[in-house]
C-alpha positions, 0 to 999 in steps of 0.5 A, spaced: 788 711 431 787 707 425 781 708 420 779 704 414 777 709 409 772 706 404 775 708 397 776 703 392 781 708 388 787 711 390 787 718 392 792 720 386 787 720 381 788 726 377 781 728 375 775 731 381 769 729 379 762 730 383 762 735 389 770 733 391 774 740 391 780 741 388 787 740 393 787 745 398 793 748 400 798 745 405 804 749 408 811 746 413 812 752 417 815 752 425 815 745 424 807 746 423 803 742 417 798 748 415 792 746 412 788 752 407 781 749 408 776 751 402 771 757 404 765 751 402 768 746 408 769 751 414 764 750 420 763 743 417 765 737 422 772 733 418 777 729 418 784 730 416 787 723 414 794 721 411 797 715 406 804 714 404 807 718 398 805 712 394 797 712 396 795 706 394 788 702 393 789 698 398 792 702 403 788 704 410 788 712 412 791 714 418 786 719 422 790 726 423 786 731 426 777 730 427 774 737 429 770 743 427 774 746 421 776 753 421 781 757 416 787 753 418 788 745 420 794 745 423 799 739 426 805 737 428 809 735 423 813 730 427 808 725 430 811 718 434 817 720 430 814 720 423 815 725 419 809 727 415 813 732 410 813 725 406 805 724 406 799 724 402 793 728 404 785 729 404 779 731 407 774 727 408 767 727 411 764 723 418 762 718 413 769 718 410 767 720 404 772 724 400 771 731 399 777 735 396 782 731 392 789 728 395 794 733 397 801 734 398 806 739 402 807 745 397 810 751 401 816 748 406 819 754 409 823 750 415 831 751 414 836 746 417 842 749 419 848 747 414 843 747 409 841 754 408 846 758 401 845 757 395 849 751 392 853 752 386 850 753 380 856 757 374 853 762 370 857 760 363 853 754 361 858 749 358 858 743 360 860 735 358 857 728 361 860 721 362 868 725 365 873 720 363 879 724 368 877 730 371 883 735 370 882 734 362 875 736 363 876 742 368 881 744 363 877 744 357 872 750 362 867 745 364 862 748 368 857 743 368 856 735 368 851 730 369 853 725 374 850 718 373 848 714 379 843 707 378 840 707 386 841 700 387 848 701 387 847 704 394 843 698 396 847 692 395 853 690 397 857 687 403 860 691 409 860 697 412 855 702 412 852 709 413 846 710 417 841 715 416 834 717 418 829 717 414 821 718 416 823 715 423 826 709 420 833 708 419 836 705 412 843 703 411 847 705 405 854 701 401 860 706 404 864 703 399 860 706 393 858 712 396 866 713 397 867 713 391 861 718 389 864 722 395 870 723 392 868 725 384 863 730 387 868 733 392 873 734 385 866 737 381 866 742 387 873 744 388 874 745 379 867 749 379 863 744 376 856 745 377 853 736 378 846 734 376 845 728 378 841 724 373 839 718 377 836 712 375 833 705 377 835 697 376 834 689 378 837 688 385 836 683 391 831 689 394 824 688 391 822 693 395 826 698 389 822 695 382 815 697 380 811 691 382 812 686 375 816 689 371 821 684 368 828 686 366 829 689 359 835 686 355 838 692 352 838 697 358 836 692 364 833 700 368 827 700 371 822 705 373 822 707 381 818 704 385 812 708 387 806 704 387 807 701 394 808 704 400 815 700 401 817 701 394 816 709 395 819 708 402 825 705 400 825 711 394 824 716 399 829 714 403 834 715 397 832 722 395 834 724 402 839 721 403 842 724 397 839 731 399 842 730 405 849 729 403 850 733 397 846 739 399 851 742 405 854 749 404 861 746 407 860 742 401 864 736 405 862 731 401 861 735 394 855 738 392 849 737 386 845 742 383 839 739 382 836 732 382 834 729 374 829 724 376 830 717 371 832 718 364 829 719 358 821 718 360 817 718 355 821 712 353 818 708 360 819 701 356 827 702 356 830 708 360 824 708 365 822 701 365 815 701 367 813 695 363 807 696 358 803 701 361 798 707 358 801 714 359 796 716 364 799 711 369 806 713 367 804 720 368 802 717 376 808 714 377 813 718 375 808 725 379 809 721 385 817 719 384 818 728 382 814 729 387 818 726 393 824 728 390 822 735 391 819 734 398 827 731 400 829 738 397 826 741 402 827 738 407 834 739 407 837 744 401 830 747 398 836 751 392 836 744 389 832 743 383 828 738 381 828 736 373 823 732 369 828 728 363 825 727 356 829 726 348 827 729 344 822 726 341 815 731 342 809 730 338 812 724 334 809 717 336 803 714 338 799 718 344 797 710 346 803 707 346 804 702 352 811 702 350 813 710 349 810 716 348 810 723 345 814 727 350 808 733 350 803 728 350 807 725 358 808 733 360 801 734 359 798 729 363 805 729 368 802 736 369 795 735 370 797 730 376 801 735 379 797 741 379 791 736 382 796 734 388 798 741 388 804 744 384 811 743 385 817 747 381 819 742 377 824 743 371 825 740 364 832 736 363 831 736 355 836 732 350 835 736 343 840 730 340 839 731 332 833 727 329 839 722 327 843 721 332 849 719 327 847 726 322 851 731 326 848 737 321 841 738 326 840 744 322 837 740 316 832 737 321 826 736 317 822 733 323 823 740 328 817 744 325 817 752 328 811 751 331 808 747 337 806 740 334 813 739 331 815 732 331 821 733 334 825 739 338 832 739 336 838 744 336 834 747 330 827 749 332 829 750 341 826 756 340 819 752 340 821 748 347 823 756 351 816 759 348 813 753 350 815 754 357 813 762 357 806 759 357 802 761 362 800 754 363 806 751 364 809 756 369 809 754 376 803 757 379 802 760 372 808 766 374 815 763 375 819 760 369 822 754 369 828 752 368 830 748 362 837 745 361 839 741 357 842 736 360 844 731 354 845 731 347 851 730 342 854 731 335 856 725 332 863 725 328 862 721 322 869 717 321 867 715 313 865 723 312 872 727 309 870 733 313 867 729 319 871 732 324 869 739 322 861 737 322 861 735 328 866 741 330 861 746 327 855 743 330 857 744 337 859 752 334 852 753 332 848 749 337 852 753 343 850 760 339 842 758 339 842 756 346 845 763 348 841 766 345 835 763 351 837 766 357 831 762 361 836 756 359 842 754 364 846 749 362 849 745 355 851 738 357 855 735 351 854 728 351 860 725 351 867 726 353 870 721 350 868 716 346 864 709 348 865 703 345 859 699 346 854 707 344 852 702 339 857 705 333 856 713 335 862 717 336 859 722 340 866 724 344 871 731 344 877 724 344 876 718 340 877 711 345 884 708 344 883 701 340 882 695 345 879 699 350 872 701 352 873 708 353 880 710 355 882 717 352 885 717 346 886 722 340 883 729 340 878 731 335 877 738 333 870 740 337 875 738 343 878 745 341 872 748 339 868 746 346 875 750 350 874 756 346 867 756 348 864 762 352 871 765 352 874 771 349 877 766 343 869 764 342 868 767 335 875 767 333 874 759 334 867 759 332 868 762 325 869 756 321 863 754 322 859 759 318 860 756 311 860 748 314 852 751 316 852 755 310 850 762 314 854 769 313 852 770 321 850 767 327 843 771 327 842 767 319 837 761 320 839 757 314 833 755 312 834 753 304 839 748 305 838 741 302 834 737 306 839 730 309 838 724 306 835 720 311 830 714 311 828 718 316 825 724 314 820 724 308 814 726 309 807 722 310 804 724 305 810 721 300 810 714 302 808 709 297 809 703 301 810 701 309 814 694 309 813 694 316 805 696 315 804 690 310 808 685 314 802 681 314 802 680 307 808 678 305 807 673 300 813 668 302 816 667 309 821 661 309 827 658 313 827 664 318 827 661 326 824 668 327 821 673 324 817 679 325 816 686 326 820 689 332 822 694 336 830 695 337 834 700 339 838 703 334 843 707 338 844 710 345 836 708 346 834 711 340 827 706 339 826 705 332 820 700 328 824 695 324 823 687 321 827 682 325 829 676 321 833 671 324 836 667 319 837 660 320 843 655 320 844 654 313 842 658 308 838 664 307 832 666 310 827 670 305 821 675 306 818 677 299 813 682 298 809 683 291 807 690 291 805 694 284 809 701 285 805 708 283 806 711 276 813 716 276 811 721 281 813 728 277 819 731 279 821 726 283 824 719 284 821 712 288 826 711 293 827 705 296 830 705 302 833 701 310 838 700 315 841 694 317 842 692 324 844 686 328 842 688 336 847 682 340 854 683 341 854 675 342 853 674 334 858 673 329 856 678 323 850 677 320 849 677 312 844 681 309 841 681 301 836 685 298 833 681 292 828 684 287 825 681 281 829 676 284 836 680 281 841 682 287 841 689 289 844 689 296 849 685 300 852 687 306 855 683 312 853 687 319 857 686 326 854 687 332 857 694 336 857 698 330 852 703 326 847 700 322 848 700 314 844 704 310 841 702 303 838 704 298 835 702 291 832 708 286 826 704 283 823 710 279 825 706 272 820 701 275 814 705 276 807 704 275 810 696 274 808 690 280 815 688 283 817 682 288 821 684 293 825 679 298 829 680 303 835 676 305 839 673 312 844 669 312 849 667 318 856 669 318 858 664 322 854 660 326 847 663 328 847 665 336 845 671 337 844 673 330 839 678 332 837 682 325 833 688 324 832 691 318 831 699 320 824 702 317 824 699 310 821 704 306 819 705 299 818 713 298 817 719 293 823 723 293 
């Protein structure tokens, strides 16, 4: 029996107004949906209706139960061979007017046979992602890694497929890749090694799978997943299941995972989750649905498997108001809020607490990672913030458990022009290893990566580098290789003690508070910005023989989003951007520093050839290739204090024009 329930918004909305209830709750028991109905409803006459996981506007409500109500509503959980474990719930009156906010299964006790052990889950915490040849891996001690799946490699290809059942549907899935998937988490198994399985979205002949119009990104071509249609929550669940299904077995004959990581990277849902351009209010709907069914797969197969919300590192830095990224507790906050309104689950935090510059290995100079909970960022210097955090009541599941923290990736950079490159990035793994131990509420340290990646945008981020002409090929081992094998051993602090005069500490319980701040463009205090060129785009005095010019957005390396000015040269010739400014009089004890990086973001360019003019007199040239690190520059203007300066930026192909992409990265003028 079908019923049209008069509502214009769908039933996710995570704020109860007027006499609507808060969710009640509802359990699976003995093949049962148990329904908690409020005090203030029993005795009344109500409907129990349901809608897809993705509950949208459009969508009509399905009658499930029409009566009296007393205590509990109870129906079966299998009706015309539906399953609605996988639905959205509400209570309305005769009238079909709402009366309690939409709800969810949140208590699932029904086991399956098969699937009733805990999966693996080491206790020693080291682990490294991106495996290129597992033995080495295994022989390093690796106990955790993160495996990487696009879902849409599940969905296409030719051939033969496995069926599985799913809502009373039956979906098919490509043999030939989840083979290969079968046989990297069956060697996972057998060496120890604990799987999280990061999966994420792309732009398949499935529309079903992509978030209604969002277009293909040209950096990272991923896409959100699809919860705003019933199909696309279908085709989604679907997925999740499966997944549990296979890599949630005792026998473990497929292999086996430890938990779900749902997308990557979130709060940056323009480039890791591509929801397109949204407020943070639909993301945190979207991506709550996505979680939501994710956990509902898990329960319906292995309820041991844990379900992780991923973020970087960035916490309070951005803007809130962003329709491309957000700070990553403004997402939480409303992600939290929209779970608690359909009924809380035990999500957990997959966290990524790479240094604030991905290419300064030495996190322990982090200027933006404050001891508080309003930092800008939270790196390996202040991941004590992240756990206390957590240990809020506020942000416990049903204000008693934990949750759980890993941190499933994050890298030290080895700086090949540094003298001591090697024993940096070597002594940052030392110490970040040190600081997570010391929290025990957190599970797992995945390095990111096993071996460098020729296309990482310039990072060298591996235990080896990569063998030249190759994209990631194992070749020479670098110090942190060793460094990482000692790890959790008894070899541990023999290993480890280089690193205490690197970090500048005597022990392992010192914080070294007092070392000299990093030069980084990146880290000045607002408070000593003198001039924005970014900000003040618009009031460049000469803009000329530039195709394109504008402020953009690129991605600096591995996802990192930064601000920049993109400034295409032309054909022939140089393209100029002048700005006239009057420089502040000479700050006491400091110095005005002009600062940037150059960047050129295509790799079907030839080079391009960057000057930086002022006053009309030469004080930067460099040419700047694409797959590489950005080039930094720097002028100190304090001897031009309190005059008026003319400052031209310059590009110039190097080669013919295609593709010259070029950025130049947060072009500042600040006191130092």
């Amino acid at each position: 029996m079908r019923l049209m329930v008069l509502m214009t918004v769908a039933l996710s909305v995570g704020v109860v107004s007027g006499a609507v209830l808060p969710a009640p709750r509802m359990s699976l028991e003995s093949g049962k949906l148990r329904v908690n109905v409020p005090a203030k409803l029993r005795g009344q006459r109500l409907r129990l209706v349901e809608r897809s996981l993705a509950n949208s506007p459009d969508e009509e409500s399905v009658l499930a139960w029409e009566g009296v109500a007393g205590r509990q509503i109870v129906i079966d959980r299998i009706h015309r061979k539906r399953d609605r474990l996988f639905r959205t719930w509400q209570l309305v009156d005769m009238d079909n007017r709402k009366l309690t906010h939409s709800f969810h299964v949140v208590d699932a006790k029904d086991r399956k046979d098969g699937f009733v052990k805990p999966v693996l889950r080491p206790k020693e915490i080291k682990g490294v992602s991106c495996i290129v040849g597992i033995e080495d891996a295994a022989a390093l001690g690796t106990k955790y890694i993160h495996e990487n799946l696009n879902i849409i490699e599940l969905w296409m290809g030719e051939g033969d497929a496995i069926e599985h059942e799913y809502d009373g549907e039956v979906f098919r899935f490509n043999k030939h890749r989840i083979k290969i998937l079968d046989d990297r988490m069956q060697q996972f198994y057998n060496y120890g090694i604990g799987v999280f399985l990061v999966y994420t979205n792309g732009f398949s002949n499935y529309p079903a799978l992509c978030p209604p119009g969002v277009k293909k990104d040209p950096h990272m071509n991923l896409a959100g997943f699809n919860t705003e249609t019933p199909e696309g929550a279908r085709y989604y669940g679907a997925t999740c299941d499966f997944l549990a299904s296979r890599y949630g077995r005792d026998d473990a004959k497929y292999g086996q995972m430890c938990g779900f990581i749902v997308g990557n990277e979130v709060q940056m849902h323009f480039i890791w989750y591509n929801l397109g351009e949204a407020p943070v209010e639909k993301v945190a709907v979207e991506y709550s649905k996505a979680v939501r069914i994710a956990q509902l797969a898990a329960w319906n197969w292995n309820p041991d498997l844990r379900i992780y919300v991923s973020l970087e590192h960035h916490w309070t830095h951005g803007n809130p108001k962003s329709k491309r990224m957000v700070p990553g507790r403004t997402l939480l906050e409303f992600f939290d809020a929209e779970m608690k309104a359909g009924g809380d689950i035990p999500w957990n935090l997959a966290h990524h607490p790479y240094p604030e510059n991905l290419f300064n290995p030495k996190f322990w100079n982090d200027k933006t990672a404050k001891p508080n909970f309003d930092t800008p960022r939270i790196t390996f210097r202040n991941l004590d913030q992240l756990v206390k955090f957590f240990k809020q009541p506020k942000w416990k599941y049903r204000g008693k458990k934990m949750r759980d923290i890993a941190l499933t990736e994050q890298g030290f950079n080895y700086n090949p022009s540094w003298p001591d490159g090697e024993i940096v990035q070597a002594a940052a793994y030392a110490y970040g290893y040190k600081l997570v131990k010391r929290h025990p509420e957190i599970s797992a340290f995945i390095h990111h990566r096993h071996i460098d990646h020729a296309l990482e945008g310039g990072l060298h981020l591996g235990f080896r580098a990569f063998k030249p002409g190759t994209i990631s090929t194992p070749g020479e081992k670098r110090m942190i290789y060793d460094v990482f094998k000692a790890a959790g051993t008894p070899d541990e602090d023999k290993a480890f003690a280089f690193a205490l005069p690197v970090i500048g500490i005597k022990s392992w319980d010192e914080t070294p508070e007092g070392l000299a701040e990093p030069k980084s463009i990146f880290s000045y205090d607002e408070k000593d910005l003198v001039y924005d060129f970014r900000g003040n785009f618009s009031r460049a005095e000469v803009n000329r023989n530039s195709p394109d010019c504008r402020v953009n957005e690129v991605m600096r390396a591995a996802g990192w989003l930064v601000s920049s000015i993109y400034q295409h040269p032309p054909e022939k010739g140089w393209s100029e951007l002048t700005f006239r400014l009057i420089l502040p009089e000479k700050p006491k004890g400091k110095k005005l520093v002009f600062a940037w990086e150059a960047m050129v973001d295509n790799d079907a360019s030839t080079g391009v050839r960057f000057r930086l003019l002022i006053n009309g007199k030469e004080h930067w040239n460099e040419v700047c290739m694409p797959r590489v690190a950005p080039k930094p520059g720097e002028v100190d203007l304090t001897s031009l204090a309190g005059q008026e300066i003319l400052v031209t930026f310059g590009t110039e192909a190097n080669g013919n024009m295609t593709g010259d992409w070029a950025n130049w990265i947060q072009p500042v003028i600040f006191k130092r």
